[in-house]
C-alpha positions as a printed Julia matrix, in Angstrom:
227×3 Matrix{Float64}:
 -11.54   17.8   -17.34
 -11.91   14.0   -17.48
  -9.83   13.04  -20.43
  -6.72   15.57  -18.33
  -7.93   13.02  -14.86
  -7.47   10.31  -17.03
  -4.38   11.09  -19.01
  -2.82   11.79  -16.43
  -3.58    8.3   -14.53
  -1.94    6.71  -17.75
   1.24    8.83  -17.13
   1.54    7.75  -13.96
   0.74    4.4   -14.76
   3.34    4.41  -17.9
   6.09    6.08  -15.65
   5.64    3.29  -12.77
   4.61   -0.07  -15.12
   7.51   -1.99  -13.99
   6.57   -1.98  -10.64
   3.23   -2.65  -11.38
   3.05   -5.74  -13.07
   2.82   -8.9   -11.07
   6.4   -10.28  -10.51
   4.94  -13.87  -10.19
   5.06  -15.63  -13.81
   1.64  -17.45  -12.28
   0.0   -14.61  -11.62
   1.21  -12.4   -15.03
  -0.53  -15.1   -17.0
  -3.89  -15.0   -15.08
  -3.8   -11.09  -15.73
  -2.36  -10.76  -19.1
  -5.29  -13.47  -20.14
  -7.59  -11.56  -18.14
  -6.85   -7.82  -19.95
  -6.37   -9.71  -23.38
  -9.93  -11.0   -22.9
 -11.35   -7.67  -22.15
 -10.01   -5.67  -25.29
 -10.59   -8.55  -27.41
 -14.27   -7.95  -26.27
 -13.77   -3.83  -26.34
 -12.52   -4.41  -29.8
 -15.34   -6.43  -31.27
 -18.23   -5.24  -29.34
 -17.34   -1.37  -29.32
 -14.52    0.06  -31.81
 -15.22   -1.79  -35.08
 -19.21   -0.82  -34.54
 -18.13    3.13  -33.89
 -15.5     2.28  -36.68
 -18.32    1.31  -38.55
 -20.49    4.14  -37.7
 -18.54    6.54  -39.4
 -18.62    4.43  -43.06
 -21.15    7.24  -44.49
 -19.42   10.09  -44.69
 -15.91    8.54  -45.22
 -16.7     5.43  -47.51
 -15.05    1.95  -47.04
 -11.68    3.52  -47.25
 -12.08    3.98  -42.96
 -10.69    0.73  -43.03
  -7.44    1.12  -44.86
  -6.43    3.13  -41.48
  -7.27    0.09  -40.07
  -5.29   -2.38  -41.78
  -2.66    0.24  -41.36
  -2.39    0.58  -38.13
  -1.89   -3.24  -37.79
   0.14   -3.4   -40.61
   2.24   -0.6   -39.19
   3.68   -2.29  -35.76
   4.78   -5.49  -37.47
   5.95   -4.04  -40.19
   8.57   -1.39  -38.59
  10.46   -4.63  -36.69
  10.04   -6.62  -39.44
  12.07   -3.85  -41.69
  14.5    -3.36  -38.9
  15.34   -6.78  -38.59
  16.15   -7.41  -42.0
  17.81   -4.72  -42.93
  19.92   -3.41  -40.44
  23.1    -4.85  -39.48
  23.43   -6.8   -35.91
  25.55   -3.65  -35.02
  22.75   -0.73  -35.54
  19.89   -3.22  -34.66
  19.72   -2.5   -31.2
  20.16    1.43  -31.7
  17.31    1.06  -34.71
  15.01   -1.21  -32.76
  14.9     1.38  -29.3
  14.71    4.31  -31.54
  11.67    2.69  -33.4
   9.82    1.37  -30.45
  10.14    5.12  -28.2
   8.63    6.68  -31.32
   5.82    4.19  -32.27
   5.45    4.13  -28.67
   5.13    7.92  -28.18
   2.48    8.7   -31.57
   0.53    5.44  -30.21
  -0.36    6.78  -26.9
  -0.4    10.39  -28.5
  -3.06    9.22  -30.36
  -5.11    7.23  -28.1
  -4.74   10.72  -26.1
  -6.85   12.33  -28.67
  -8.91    9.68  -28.99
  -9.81   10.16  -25.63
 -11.29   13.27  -25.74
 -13.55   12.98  -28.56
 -14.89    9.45  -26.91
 -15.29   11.69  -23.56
 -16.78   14.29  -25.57
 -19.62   11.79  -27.08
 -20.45   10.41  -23.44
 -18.98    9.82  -20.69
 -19.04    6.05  -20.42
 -17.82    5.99  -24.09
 -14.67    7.27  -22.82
 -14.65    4.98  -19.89
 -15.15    2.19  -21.77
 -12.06    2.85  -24.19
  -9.92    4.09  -20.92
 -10.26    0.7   -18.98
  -8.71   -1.69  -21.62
  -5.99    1.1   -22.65
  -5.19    1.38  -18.82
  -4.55   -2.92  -18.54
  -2.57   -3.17  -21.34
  -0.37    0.03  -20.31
   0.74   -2.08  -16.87
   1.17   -5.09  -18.31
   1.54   -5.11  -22.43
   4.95   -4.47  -24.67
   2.64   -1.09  -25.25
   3.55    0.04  -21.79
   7.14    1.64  -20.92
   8.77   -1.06  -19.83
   8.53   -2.69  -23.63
  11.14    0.07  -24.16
  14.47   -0.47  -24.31
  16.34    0.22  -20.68
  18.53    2.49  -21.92
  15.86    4.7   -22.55
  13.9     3.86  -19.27
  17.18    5.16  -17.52
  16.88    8.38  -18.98
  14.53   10.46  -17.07
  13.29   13.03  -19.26
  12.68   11.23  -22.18
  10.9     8.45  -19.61
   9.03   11.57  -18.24
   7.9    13.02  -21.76
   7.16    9.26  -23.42
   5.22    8.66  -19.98
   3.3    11.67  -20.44
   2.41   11.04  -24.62
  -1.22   10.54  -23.74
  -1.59   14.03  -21.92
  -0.06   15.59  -24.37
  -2.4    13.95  -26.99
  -5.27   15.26  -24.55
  -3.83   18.61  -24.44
  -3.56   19.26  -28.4
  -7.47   18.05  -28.88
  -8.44   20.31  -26.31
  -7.01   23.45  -27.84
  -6.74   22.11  -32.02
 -10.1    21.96  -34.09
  -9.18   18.35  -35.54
 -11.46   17.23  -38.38
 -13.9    14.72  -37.86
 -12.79   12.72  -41.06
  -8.98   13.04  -39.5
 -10.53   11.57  -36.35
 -12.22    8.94  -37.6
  -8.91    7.97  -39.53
  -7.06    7.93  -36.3
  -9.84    5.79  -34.92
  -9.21    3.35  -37.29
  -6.1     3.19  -37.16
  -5.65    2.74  -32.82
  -8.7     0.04  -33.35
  -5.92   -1.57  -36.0
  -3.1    -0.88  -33.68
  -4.65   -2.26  -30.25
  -6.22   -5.36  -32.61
  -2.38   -6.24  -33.57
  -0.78   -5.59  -29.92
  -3.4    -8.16  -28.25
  -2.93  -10.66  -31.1
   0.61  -10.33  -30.93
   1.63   -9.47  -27.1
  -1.22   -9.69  -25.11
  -2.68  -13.33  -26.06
  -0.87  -15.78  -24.24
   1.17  -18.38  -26.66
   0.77  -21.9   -26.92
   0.92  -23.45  -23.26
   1.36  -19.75  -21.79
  -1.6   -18.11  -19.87
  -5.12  -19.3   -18.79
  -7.64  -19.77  -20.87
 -10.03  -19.3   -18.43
  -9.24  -15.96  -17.62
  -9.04  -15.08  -21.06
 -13.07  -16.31  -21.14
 -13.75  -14.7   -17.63
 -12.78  -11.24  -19.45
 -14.51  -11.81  -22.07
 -17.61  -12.39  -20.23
 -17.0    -9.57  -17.57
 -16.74   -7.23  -20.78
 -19.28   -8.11  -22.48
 -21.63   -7.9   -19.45
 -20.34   -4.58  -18.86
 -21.26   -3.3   -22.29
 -24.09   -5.29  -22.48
 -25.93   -3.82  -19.91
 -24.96   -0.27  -21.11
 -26.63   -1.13  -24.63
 -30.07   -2.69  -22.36
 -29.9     1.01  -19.8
């Protein structure tokens, strides 16, 4: 029942992102710096170690899905960019980012109910930093183009990608190599979207915030490794 709670919170977040994030450019840094240096610190601390944990049974090639899921998001814009006239590159670029956008959060989705399913603070853990960067990243809904914002089913149904992600791992059998595959490939994913959107660049954002997650974090998880 948690992972549905908790999907669901990310729907509603998704749907209503634009109102969410601070309108104040002062204030966006401070958070974006702030979120950045939590999943820096989720990434690190907690997904490449259960990344890691799953190297027996599915050999070094766990991180190819890793490198491919960064790989991935740079690489679709990059393509699209170069190869697609200035006339289709708008139509390309919104068509690309609503699909990455919708098998990204799918995914996560499922993610979230195996992490659930291992412990409950395991899934708590991976919600919190998913739930900052869908209010404030490019990952969120309003990265996508408005066009497609405007358009209220598809807004409903892209809103809604990590219920539905929920809903499929509660009534598929997914197998556990598959899983740790699409573990891999989110902890890529996320890696790439806080390198590339979340960090902020040269004299952007607060450094100190950035450290003040980190340290938050890692005295979160910290003191659910001591207990």
């Amino acid at each position: 029942m948690l992972p549905v709670i908790l999907g669901l919170v990310l729907a509603v977040v998704h749907y209503f992102s634009e109102r969410i994030e601070p309108s104040d450019p002062a204030v966006r840094h401070k958070v974006v710096s702030f979120v950045a240096g939590i999943s820096i610190t989720y990434i690190f601390l907690l997904l490449l170690p259960e990344v890691y944990s799953g190297i027996e049974p599915f050999h070094q090639f766990l991180f190819l899905f890793i490198l491919a899921g960064f790989a991935s998001f740079h690489l679709i814009e990059k393509h699209i960019y170069q190869h697609q006239s200035k006339e289709t590159l708008h139509e390309e670029l919104k068509i690309a980012h609503s699909t990455t956008f919708f098998f990204y959060h799918f995914i996560i989705g499922i993610l979230l109910v195996e992490l659930v399913g291992i412990n409950m603070i395991s899934g708590l853990l991976f919600f919190i930093p998913i739930l900052f960067h869908t209010a404030v990243s490019s990952a969120s809904l309003k990265g996508i183009h408005i066009s497609i914002r405007e358009r209220i089913i598809l807004k409903i149904v892209l809103s809604f990608s990590t219920l539905f992600g929920v809903m499929l791992a509660y009534f598929a059998m997914i197998p556990s190599n598959l899983l740790q595959a699409l573990l891999g490939f989110i902890v890529g994913s996320l890696l790439y979207i806080v390198i590339r959107d979340s960090i902020p660049k040269e004299t952007e954002g607060k450094a100190i915030y950035f450290v003040l997650g980190i340290v938050v974090y890692a005295l979160v998880i910290g003191f659910i490794w001591l207990v």
